[in-house]
DRENZA-124791 format. One record per residue (C-alpha): residue in three letters; x, y, z. Coordinates in steps of 0.05 Angstrom, whole numbers, padded with zeros to 5 digits, always signed. Example, Ala and Ser with C-alpha at 12.3 -4.5 7.8 and 13.67 -1.06 7.14 Angstrom:
REM DRENZA-124791
ala+00246-00090+00156/ser+00273-00021+00143/
END
This chain:
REM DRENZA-124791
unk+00043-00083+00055/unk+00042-00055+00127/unk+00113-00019+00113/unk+00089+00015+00048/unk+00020+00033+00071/unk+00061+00071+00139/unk+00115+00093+00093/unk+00054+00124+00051/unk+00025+00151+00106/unk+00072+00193+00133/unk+00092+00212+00062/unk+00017+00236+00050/unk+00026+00270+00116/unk+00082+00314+00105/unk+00051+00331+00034/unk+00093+00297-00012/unk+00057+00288-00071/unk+00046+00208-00096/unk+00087+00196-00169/unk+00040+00173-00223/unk+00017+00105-00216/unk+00017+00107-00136/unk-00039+00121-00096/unk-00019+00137-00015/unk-00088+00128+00009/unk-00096+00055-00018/unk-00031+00036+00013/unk-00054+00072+00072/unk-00122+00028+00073/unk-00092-00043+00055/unk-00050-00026+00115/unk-00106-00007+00169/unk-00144-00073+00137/unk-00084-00116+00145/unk-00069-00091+00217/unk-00143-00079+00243/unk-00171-00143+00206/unk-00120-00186+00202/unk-00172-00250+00216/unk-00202-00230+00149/unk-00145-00232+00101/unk-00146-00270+00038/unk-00071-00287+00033/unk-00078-00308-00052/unk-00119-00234-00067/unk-00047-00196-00014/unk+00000-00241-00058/unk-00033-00230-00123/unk-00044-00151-00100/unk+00043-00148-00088/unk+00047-00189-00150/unk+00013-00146-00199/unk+00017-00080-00162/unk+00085-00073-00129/unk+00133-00077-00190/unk+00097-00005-00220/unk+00100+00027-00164/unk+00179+00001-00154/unk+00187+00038-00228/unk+00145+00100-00209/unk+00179+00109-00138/
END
């Protein structure tokens, strides 16, 4: 999650629009979360995020 939420960072920065079904800014904040408040992070709600999440946005990238 820290490597997409960069990745979609500096995508959003250069201005490269997000395909349907991805959204750069919640990559972006699951990234600051995980890095900035890593003491709070519910490891079943990150695996169940990259579980239900990550496959549409592997189609739609």
């Amino acid at each position: 999650m820290m490597k997409l939420g960069e990745a979609a960072n500096r995508l959003s920065r250069l201005g490269v629009p997000a395909p349907d079904g991805v959204e750069w800014a919640l990559a972006v904040a699951n990234r600051n979360f995980i890095i900035h408040q890593y003491d709070e992070i519910n490891r079943e709600l990150t695996r169940l995020t990259l579980s239900r999440d990550l496959p549409a946005w592997m189609v739609s990238l």
